[in-house]
N, C-alpha and C positions, 0 to 999 in steps of 0.2 A: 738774090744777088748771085751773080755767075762769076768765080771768075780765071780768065785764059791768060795762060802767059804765052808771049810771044818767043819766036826761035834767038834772040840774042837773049835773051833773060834767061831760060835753059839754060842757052851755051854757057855761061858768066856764071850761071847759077852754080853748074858742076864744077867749072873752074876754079870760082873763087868761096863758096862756101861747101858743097857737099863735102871735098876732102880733108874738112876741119869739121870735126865731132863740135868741137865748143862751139862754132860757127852755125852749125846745123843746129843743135840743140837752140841755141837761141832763135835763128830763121823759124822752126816750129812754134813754139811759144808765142811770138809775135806775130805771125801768120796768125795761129789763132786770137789773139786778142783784135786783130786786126776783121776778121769775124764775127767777132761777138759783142766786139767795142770801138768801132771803130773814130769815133771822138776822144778816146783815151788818150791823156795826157802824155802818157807814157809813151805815147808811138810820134807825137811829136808829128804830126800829119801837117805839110803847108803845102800850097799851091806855091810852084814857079814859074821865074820871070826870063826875060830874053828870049833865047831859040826855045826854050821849054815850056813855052807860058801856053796854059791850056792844057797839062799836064800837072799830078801830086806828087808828094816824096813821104815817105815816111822811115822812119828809124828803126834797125835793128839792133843793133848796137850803137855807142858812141860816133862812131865812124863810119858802117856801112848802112846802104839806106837802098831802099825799093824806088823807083820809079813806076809811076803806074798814070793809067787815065781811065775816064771810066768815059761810058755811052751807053741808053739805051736802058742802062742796068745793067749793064755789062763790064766788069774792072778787067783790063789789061795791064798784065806785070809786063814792063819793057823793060827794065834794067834793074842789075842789084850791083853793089860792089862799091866801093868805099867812098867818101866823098870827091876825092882826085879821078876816081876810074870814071866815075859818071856824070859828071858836071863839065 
């Protein structure tokens, strides 16, 4: 499994989690179980509907969540940032 993140996931990424340690500490963590486990309960992985359908979510914390889609075998991170910023 590969996987790319695109240029708005980046950008949102350093925006909204790398300048929070507590933010990033968690992003790492779940990055990895995300990994290694990727059925884990804990990450809370669903597939979305409406403009997003054909696209997954999963949870970093309570609030902030990954957008992603995969192809090929290839997972692309399109978006991270809290439930309001991304939906």
């Amino acid at each position: 499994m590969k996987i790319i993140f695109h240029k708005t996931f980046v950008k949102h990424f350093d925006k909204r989690i790398k300048i929070n340690s507590s933010l990033l500490e968690r992003f790492k963590v779940r990055y990895q179980l995300f990994i290694d486990e990727r059925n884990s309960d804990i990450l809370q992985d669903h597939s979305l509907s409406g403009v997003l359908k054909g696209k997954r979510s999963f949870s970093i914390t309570g609030d902030i969540r990954i957008i992603y889609q995969e192809s090929d075998g290839i997972i692309e991170f399109l978006d991270i940032g809290s439930h309001n910023q991304i939906y």
